[in-house]
SEDOFI-32264 format. One line per 2 residues: number of its first residue (from 0); for each residue x, y, z of C-alpha. Coordinates in steps of 0.25 Angstrom, whole numbers, always signed. Layout:
% SEDOFI-32264
NUM) X Y Z ~ ...
This chain:
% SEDOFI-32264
0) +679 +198 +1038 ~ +670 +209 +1035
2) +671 +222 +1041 ~ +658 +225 +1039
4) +656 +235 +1049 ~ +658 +251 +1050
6) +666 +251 +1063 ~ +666 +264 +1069
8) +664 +270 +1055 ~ +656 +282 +1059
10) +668 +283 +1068 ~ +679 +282 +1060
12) +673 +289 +1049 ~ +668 +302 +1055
14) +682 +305 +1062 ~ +686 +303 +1047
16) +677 +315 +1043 ~ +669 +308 +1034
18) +654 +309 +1031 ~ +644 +314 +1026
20) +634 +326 +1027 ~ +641 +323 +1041
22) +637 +309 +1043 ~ +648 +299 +1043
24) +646 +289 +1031 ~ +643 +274 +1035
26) +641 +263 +1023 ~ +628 +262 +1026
28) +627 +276 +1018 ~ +631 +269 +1008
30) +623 +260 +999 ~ +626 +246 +993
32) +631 +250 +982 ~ +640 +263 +986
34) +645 +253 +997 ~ +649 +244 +986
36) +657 +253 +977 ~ +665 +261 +988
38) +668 +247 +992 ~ +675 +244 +979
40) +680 +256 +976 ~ +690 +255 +990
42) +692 +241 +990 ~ +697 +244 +975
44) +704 +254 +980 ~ +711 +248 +992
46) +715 +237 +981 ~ +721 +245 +970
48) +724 +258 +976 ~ +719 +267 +964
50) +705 +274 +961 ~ +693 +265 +959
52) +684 +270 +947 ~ +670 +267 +944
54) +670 +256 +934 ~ +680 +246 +942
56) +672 +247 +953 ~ +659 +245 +945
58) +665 +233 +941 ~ +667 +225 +954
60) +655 +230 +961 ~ +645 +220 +965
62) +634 +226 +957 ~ +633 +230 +944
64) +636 +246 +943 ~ +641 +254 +932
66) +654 +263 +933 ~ +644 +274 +932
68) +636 +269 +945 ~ +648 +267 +952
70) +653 +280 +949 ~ +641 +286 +954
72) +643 +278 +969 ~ +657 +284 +968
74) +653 +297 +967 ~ +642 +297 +979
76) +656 +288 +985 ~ +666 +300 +982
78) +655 +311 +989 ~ +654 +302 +1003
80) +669 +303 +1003 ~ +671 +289 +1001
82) +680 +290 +989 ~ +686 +299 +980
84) +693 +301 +964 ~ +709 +305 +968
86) +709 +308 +953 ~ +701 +314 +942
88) +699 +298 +939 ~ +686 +291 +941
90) +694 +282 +951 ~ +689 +285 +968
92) +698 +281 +980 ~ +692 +279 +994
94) +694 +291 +1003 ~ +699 +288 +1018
96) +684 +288 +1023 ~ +680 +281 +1012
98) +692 +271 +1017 ~ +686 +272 +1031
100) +672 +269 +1027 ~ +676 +256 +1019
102) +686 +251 +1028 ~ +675 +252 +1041
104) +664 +247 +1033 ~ +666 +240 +1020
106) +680 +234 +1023 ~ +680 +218 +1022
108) +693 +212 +1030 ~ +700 +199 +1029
110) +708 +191 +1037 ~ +722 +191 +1037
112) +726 +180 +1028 ~ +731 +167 +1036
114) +744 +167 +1031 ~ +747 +183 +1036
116) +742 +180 +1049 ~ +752 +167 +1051
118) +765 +175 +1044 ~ +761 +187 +1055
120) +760 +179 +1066 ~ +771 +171 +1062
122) +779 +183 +1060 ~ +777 +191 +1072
124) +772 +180 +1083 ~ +787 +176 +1086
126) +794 +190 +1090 ~ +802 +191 +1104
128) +798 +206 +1106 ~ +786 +215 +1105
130) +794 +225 +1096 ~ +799 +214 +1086
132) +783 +210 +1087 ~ +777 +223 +1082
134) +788 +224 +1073 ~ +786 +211 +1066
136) +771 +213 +1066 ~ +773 +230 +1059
138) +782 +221 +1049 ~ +771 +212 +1045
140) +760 +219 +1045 ~ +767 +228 +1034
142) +771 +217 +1028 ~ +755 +209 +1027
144) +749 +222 +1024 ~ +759 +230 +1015
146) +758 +242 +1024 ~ +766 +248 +1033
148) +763 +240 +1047 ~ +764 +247 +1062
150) +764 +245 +1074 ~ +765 +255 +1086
152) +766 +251 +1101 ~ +772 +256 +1114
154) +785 +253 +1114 ~ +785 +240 +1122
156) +793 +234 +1131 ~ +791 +218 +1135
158) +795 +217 +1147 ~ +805 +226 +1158
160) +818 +221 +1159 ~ +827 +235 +1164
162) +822 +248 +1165 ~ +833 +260 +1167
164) +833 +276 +1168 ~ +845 +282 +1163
166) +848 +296 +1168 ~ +850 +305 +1155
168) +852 +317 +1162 ~ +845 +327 +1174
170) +831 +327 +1169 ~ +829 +313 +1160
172) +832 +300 +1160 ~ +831 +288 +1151
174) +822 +274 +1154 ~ +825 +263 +1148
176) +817 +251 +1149 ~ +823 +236 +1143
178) +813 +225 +1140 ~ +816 +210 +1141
180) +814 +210 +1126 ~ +825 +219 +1126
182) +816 +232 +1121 ~ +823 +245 +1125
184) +814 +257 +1127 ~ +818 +270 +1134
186) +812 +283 +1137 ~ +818 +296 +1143
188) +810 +301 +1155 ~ +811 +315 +1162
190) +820 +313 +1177 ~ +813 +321 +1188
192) +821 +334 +1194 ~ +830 +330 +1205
194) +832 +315 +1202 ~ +845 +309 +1208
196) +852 +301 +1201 ~ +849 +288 +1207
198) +835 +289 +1204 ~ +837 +282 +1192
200) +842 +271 +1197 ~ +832 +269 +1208
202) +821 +269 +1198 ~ +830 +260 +1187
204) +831 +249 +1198 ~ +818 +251 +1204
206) +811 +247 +1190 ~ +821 +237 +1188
208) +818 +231 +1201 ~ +802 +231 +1196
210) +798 +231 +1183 ~ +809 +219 +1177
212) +801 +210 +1170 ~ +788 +220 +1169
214) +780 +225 +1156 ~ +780 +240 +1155
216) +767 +241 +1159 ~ +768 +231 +1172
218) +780 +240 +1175 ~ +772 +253 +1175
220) +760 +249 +1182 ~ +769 +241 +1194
222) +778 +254 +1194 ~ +766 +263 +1196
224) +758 +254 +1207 ~ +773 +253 +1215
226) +773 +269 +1214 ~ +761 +272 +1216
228) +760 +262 +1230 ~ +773 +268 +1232
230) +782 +257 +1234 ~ +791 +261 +1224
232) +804 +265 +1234 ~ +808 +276 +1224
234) +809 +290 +1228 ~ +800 +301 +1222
236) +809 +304 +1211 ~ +813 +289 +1207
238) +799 +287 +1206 ~ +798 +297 +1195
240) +808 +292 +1188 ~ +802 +278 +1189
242) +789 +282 +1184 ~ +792 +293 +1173
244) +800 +281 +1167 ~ +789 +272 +1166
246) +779 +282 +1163 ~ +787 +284 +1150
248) +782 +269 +1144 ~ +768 +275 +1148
250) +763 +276 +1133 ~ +761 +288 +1126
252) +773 +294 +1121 ~ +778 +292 +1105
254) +791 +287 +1109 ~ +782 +276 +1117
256) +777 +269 +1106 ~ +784 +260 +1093
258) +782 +262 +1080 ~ +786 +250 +1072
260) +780 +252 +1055 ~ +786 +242 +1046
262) +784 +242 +1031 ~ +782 +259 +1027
264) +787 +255 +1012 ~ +774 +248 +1010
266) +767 +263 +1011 ~ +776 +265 +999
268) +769 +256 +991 ~ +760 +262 +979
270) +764 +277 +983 ~ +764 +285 +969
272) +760 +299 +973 ~ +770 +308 +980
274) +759 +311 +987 ~ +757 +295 +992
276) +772 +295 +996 ~ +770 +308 +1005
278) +761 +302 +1011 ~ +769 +291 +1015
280) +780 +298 +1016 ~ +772 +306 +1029
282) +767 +292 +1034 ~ +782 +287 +1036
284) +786 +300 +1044 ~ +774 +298 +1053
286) +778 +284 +1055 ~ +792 +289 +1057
288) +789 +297 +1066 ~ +778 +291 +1073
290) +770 +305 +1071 ~ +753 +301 +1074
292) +755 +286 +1074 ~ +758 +286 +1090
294) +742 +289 +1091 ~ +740 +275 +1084
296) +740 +269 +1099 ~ +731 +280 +1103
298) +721 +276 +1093 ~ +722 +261 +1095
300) +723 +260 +1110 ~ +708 +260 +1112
302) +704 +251 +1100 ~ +702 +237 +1094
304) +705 +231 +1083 ~ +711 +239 +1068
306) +710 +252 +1067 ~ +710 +259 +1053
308) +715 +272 +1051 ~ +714 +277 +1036
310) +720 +288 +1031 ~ +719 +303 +1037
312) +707 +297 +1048 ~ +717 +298 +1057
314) +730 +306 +1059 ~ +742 +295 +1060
316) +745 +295 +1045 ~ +732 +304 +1040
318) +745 +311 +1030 ~ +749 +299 +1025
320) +734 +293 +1019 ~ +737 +280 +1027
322) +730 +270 +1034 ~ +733 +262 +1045
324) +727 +250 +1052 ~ +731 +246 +1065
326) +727 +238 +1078 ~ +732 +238 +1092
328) +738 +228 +1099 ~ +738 +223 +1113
330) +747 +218 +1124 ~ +745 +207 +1133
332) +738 +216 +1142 ~ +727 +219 +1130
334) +734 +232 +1130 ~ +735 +238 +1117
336) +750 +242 +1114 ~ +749 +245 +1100
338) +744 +246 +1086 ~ +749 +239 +1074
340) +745 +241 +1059 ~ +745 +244 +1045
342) +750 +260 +1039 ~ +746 +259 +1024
344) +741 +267 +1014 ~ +724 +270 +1015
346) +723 +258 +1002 ~ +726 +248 +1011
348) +720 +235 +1012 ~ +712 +237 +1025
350) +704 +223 +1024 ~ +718 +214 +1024
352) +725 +224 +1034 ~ +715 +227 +1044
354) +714 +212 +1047 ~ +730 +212 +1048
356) +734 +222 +1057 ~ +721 +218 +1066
358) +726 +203 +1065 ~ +742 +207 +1069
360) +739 +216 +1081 ~ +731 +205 +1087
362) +742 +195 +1083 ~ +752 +205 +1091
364) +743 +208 +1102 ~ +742 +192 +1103
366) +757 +193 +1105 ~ +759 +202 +1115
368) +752 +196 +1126
């Protein structure tokens, strides 16, 4: 299907920095034949990764040019800021806006190919947990689109099946929440001044008594309405207790959220520079660390549908010269819960991966209700 259309390209653009004379650039300042040849020129690019010169593309345009017309509309290109020479050679490469300008406005997608969507589904549509789910769908989405695939997520747990606090000493204890799946998540909270020992047990039997059975979500919101009506028959500091353990899974928090990326080696592909593999070599230790990529929730949770994010628009991986393309996903309750997607290098093949991460984090959305 086409793209057809400049979605928030003014948008997206303009936060970019790019325009002209202050203006920020649309096609339509571009005319038939400028539109034509920046089109060939990336799509060239994005195909054989190397600088496009004047007389191949003279030589698939449409129209009948010369090398020496077309290198005219490459010059007026490279002053727009659309594309530039990384050499002294006569060859231009896209710049990120240039990118960003084709992507929203030029940018003709597919489908995903029959055969990919049956070995996804196939793949992933049988898994007993959530965590071996996301896993599986990170795992083939590297492997469809020979990137790095990701997904990041709360840390999720299906359903309650024993919540305990464990006393670590005066001023901390540790929460531990087991999930019918048999997930295992814990958190260190902070114990209230003058808290007697027993206090812990009234508030490990107390939620036990509760919550069995219980999303995390239920667990919280009947928790709350109980103390709030004040019903709960939990002294002052039991209640405490009792809600700064549950106020932990409250979102948030780095150490709140998984990280699952399979597939890094594929960004390894086609480096040559020392330059290239320092690049890389800074995307892994933000990946490893999980430095920036936390805000991908952030910048998903109030939209729809793919987002593109090309190279240093945004802060995640702006060192690197990455791209990403993700989606979020949502629960049963049409709430999103996470993104999935595609890290690979700004020459990716946008028109056959745009359609695939779009495509699996729907197929997972459908999942999880």
């Amino acid at each position: 299907m086409a793209r057809g259309k400049e979605f928030q390209l003014a948008k997206d653009l303009a936060s970019a920095g790019f325009g002209v004379g202050g203006d920020v650039l649309s096609l339509a300042d571009l005319n038939e034949r400028s539109r034509e040849i920046f089109r060939q020129i990336i799509e060239t690019y994005l195909s054989t990764g190397t600088p496009v010169g004047s007389r191949n593309v003279s030589k698939q345009l449409p129209m009948t040019l010369s090398p020496a017309s077309v290198r005219n509309v490459m010059a007026d290109l490279e002053t727009l800021g659309l594309i530039y020479a990384p050499h002294t050679s006569a060859g231009r490469i896209p710049t990120e806006s240039g990118l960003r300008l084709f992507v929203d406005g030029l940018l003709e997608l597919g489908d995903m190919a029959r055969e990919e969507r049956a070995q996804l589904e196939a793949k992933i549509s049988g898994q007993r947990s959530m965590n071996e789910l996301l896993y599986e769908a990170s795992e083939m989405l590297s492997g469809l689109s020979h990137c790095a695939g990701m997904v990041l997520t709360e840390k999720q747990i299906s359903r309650i099946k024993h919540i305990e606090f464990v006393n670590l000493d005066t001023t901390r204890a540790l929460i531990v929440i087991v999930g019918s799946d048999g997930t295992i998540e814990n958190r260190v909270i902070s114990l209230p001044p003058g808290l007697p020992a027993s206090a812990l047990t009234k508030a490990t039997n107390y939620l036990n008594a509760r919550l069995l059975g219980q999303t995390l979500d239920e667990a919280r919101a009947n928790i709350d309405s109980e103390l709030t009506a004040k019903k709960a028959e939990l002294d002052e500091l039991t209640t405490k207790v009792v809600e700064s353990g549950l106020a932990q899974w409250s979102g948030g928090q780095d150490d709140s959220k998984s990280l699952i990326v399979r597939g890094q080696s594929h960004l390894l592909k086609d480096l040559t520079a020392l330059e290239d593999l320092e690049r890389v070599r800074m995307l892994f230790d933000d990946l490893e660390s999980k430095r920036e990529i936390m805000r991908l929730l952030d910048l998903t949770d109030q939209a729809e549908g793919v987002r593109i994010f090309i190279g240093s628009e945004n802060q995640l991986f702006s060192m690197s010269g990455s791209s990403l393309i993700v989606a979020p996903f949502s629960d049963s309750e049409h709430k999103i819960v996470g993104v999935l997607g595609v890290i690979g290098p700004t020459r990716m093949n946008y028109a056959r991966i745009i359609p695939m991460v779009d495509y699996t984090a729907k197929l997972v959305g459908r999942l999880l209700t």
